[in-house]
Each structure stands twice: as structure tokens, then as C-alpha cells.
N, C-alpha and C positions, 0 to 999 in steps of 0.2 A: 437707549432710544436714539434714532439717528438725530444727528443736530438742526435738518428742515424740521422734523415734526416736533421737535421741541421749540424750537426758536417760536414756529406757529404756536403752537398751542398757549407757553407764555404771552407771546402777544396777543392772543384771543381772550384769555382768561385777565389779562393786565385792562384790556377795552370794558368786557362786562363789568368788573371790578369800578372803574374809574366813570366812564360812560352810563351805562344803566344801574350803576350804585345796587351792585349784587353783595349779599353779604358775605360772610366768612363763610358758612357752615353750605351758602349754595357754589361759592367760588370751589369748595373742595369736594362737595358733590360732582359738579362737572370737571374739576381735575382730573378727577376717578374713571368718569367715563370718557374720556379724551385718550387718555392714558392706555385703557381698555381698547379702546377704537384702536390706537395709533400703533401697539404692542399685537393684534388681530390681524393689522395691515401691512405691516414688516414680516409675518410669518408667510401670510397667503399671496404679498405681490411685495417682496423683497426690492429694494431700490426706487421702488415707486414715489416722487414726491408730492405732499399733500396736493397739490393742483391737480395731479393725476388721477383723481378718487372717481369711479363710476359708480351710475345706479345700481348695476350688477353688483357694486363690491359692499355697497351699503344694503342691500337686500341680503345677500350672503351672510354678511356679519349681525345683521339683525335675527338673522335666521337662526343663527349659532348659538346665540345668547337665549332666543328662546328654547330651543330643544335641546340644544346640550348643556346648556346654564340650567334652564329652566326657571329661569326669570319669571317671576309673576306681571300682570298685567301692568300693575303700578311701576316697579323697576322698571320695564321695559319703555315707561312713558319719559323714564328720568335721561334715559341712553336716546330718545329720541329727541326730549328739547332740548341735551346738551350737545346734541349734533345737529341743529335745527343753528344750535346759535354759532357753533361751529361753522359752517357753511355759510351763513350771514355774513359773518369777518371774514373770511375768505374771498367772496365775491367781492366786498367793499375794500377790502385790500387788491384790489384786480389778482390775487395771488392763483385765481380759478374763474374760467373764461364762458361756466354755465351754470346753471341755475338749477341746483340738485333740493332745494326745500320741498317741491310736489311730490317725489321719492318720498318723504318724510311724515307720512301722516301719523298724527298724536293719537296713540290708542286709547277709542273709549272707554272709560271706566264704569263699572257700579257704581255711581254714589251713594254709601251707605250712609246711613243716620249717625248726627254724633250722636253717642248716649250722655244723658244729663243725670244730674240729680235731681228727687224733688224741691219743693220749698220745705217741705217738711225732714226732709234728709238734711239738708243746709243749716235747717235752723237747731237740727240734733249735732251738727258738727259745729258749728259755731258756741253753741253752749256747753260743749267740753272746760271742762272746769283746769283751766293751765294755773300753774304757779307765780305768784308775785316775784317772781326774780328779774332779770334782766333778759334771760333768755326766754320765760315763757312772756313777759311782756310782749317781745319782740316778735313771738310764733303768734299771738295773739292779733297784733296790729298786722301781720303780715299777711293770716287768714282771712280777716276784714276789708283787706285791701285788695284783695285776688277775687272774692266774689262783688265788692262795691262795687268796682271800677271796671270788671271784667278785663284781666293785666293778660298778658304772656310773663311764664315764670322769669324768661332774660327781662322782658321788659320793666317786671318789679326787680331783680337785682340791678339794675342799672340807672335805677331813678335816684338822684342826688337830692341834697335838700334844699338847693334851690330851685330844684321841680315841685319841691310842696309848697303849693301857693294856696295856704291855710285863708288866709284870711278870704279868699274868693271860693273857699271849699272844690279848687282843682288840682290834677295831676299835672303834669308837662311831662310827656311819654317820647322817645325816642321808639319807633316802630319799626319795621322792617323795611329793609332800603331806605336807614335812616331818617325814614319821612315822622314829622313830625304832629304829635295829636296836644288836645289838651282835652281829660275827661273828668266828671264830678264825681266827689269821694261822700258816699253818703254817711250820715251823722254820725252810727255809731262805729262807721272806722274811723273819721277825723278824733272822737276820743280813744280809741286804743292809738293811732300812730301818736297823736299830743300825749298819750301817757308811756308809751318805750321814748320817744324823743325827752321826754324832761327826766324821768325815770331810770330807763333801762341803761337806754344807748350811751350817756356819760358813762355807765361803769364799764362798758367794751372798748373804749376808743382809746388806742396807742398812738406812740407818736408820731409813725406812720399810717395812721389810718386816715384812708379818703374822705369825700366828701357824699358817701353814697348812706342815704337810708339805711336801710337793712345791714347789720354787721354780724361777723363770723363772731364767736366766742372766743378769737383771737383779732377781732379788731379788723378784720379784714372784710372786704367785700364776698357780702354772699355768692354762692354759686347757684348754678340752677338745679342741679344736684341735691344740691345741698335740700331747696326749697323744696323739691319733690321729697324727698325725706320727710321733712317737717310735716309736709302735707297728710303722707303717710301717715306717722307715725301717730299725727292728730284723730284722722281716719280709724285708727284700732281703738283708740281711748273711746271713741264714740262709739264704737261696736257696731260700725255698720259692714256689712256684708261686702259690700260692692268696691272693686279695685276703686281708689280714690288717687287724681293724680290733678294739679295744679290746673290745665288746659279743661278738665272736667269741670271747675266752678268756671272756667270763661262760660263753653257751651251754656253751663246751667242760668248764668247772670241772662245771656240774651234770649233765652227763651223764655226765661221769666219776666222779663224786661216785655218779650213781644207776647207772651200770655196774659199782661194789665193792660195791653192795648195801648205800647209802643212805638211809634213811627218806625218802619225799618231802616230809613235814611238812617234817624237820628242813632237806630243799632249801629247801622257801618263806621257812622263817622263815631264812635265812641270805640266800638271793635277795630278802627284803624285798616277796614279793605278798603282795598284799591277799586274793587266792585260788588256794585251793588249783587250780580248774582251769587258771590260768596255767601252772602249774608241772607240769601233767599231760602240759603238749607234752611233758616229755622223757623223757615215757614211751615217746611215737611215736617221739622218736630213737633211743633206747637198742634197741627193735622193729626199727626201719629196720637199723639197722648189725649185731646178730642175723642179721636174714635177708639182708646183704651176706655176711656170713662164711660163713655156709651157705651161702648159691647157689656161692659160691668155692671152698671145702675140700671138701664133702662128696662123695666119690665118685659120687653117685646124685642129686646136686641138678639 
């Protein structure tokens, strides 16, 4: 890559990074599509420095990605906010002397529904019969704690035990762009984690083991991986049908949450968005599953 568009692109992604406290997994998302961009741009206008970028060559290259990538709508969305924020640093670095984001419209999506579980599926997963050992203690409190609390799988491998604030019955959650939550752990998971924490988790902890919750069967900090596994693998012992995957009891926790007639605020700030209409999707589920029950029961539907 020539040494402008790298020199740029490090300093753009080092701003997101520090500046708008972007995480790993989205700084290397736009890596990829900077990388892309900049590798597109050296082919079709060789010697050009990133300052020199026109509407034209940002249409072309969008162009490209659709019909000859064939990028679906969603990818395509990811190639335009990583060049939305691209162009951002650029003006504000005066490194570009015109305002190319109107070039840049976000393509609209379908929003499809998440799929949830029922209450009744949940309470078939949860009553899988695990083993008194250390590990199934441990798949026990962890399942407990992913629908109580409604977690992200990183977010439960990354809660320490000083985030378990037992005696106030809360979480202390590091969220996305490190923002910070604190959420209620309802009863019967404060007894499964109080029984792998006195139980389980002394017979995993080695001498280097941290100070996180959840441990490997080598003492080590779970992965997210790993936790989707578990979830699985809970998933089959129940015999339920349906793909089962950690982020499916989130969905499930807040539509059940806003099915007993939950404040959606009070959904957000436990869900940890940033906004309020993220959390408006599970307006559309709790609607959707409504009119499931009506078209089913109703004598005249």
C-alpha cells in the first residue's frame, strides 16, 4: 500500500479508536474496508493521494463492490460508514479541501425481526438437568445469567467479581464503546452464580487465573466461543428444535421483559443502547407474536 494511504488510514482508525472509543472487532471492520477502498484506488487512479479522492471514484468503487463483489445490502452499509468516517478525518485533518459525506448515503435496510424464544422454551432450557460438578455448575449460573440480565456473550465473559455486587443483586457490565451499565440479576441466577462461585469456581482457579467470573476448565477466562458452545450444547440436551445461540435469550429476556408490560426506557438502559430506537425493534416483536396468537385462538381470525 503506498505510504499516504497508510500513514491516513492509521491515523483515522488510531482517532476512531481513541476519540469515539470504537472497539476492536469495529476498528478491524473498518480496517478491512479502508484497506479495500485504498487497494481499489491504487489500481484505478495509481499515484493519486488520499486528498485527491472524487465523487466519481467513490461511486465507481461503490459500484464495484456491488456488481462485481456482489455485496449484499448490509455489507455494503459497512463499506459506506467506514468511509463516511474516513472522509470525516480527512476534512478535519484539512488533509481534503471538500466535503464528499453527501456522496455517501447509508443504504436502507430491511429490518427484519429478531427471533426470540418463548417463555416456555426458556423455561425448557433452563430446566435441563446439568451435572453437580464444577463445569456444569458453572454452564448452570452462566445460562441464568444471559437470560436474567439479558448480557452479550463478551459481555458475560468479561464481568470480573468485582462487578458482582451480590449484596445489591447487580451486574456492573462493560458494554460496547466501553460505556458502562449496571443491571439486576434476578433470584434464581444470584443462586446458581453464589453456588459455582463457592462450589464450582475454587476447583478451576490456577495460579494464573484472573479475576473474571466465568472460567475455562483450564482456569482461564472464558471465550465467547466457548459460551456459544455451552449454549448449544445446553440447547440439544433440551431437544429443542430451534438454532439456539447466547444473543437469542438477550432478544428473548427483553421481549419478555416488554410482554409483562416493561418501560422500554428501562429495556434500553438494562440492554445498554445507545438509543432508544434500537430498542423500539421489540416493540415489532411483542406486535408480531400478538397477532400470532390472534390469527391462532380467535374463533373469527
Amino acid at each position: 500500500m503506498d505510504a499516504a494511504w497508510e500513514e491516513a488510514i492509521e491515523g483515522c482508525l488510531g482517532y476512531l479508536a481513541t476519540e469515539k472509543s470504537h472497539a476492536v472487532n469495529t476498528q478491524l471492520i473498518n480496517r478491512v474496508a479502508l484497506e479495500s477502498f485504498a487497494a481499489w484506488m491504487e489500481k484505478h487512479r495509481p499515484g493519486l493521494a488520499p486528498g485527491g479522492t472524487t465523487k466519481e471514484d467513490l461511486r465507481g468503487f461503490l459500484r464495484a463492490q456491488r456488481l462485481e463483489r456482489r455485496l449484499a445490502p448490509a455489507s455494503m452499509k459497512v463499506l459506506v460508514v467506514a468511509l463516511r468516517h474516513w472522509f470525516a478525518y480527512l476534512k478535519r485533518e484539512r488533509l481534503i479541501d471538500r466535503d464528499l459525506l453527501p456522496a455517501l448515503d447509508i443504504p436502507r435496510l430491511n429490518r427484519s425481526l429478531p427471533e426470540t424464544l418463548s417463555e416456555a422454551e426458556v423455561e425448557r432450557l433452563l430446566a435441563v438437568a446439568l451435572p453437580e460438578t464444577p463445569l456444569g455448575l458453572r454452564d448452570r449460573a452462566l445460562l441464568e445469567t444471559l437470560y436474567a440480565s439479558g448480557l452479550r456473550a463478551g459481555e458475560l465473559a468479561s464481568i470480573r467479581l468485582e462487578n458482582y455486587l451480590r449484596e445489591e443483586r447487580l451486574l456492573r457490565v462493560i458494554g460496547k464503546g466501553n460505556r458502562e451499565r449496571v443491571v439486576p440479576v434476578g433470584d434464581k441466577a444470584i443462586v446458581a452464580i453464589d453456588r459455582w462461585l463457592a462450589q464450582g469456581r475454587p476447583e478451576l482457579v490456577k495460579p494464573k487465573t484472573g479475576g473474571e467470573v466465568f472460567l475455562g476448565e483450564h482456569g482461564r477466562r472464558l471465550t465467547t466461543a466457548r459460551i456459544w458452545q455451552i449454549v448449544q450444547e445446553i440447547a440439544r440436551l433440551a431437544g429443542l428444535e430451534k438454532k439456539i445461540w447466547p444473543h437469542l435469550l438477550r432478544h428473548s429476556f427483553a421481549t419478555h421483559l416488554l410482554g409483562h408490560g416493561a418501560d422500554l426506557r428501562a429495556i434500553q438502559e438494562m440492554l445498554g443502547h445507545a438509543s432508544l430506537a434500537t430498542t423500539q425493534i421489540y416493540t415489532h416483536v411483542d406486535e408480531a407474536r400478538l397477532k400470532d396468537v390472534h390469527r391462532r385462538f380467535h374463533p373469527r381470525a
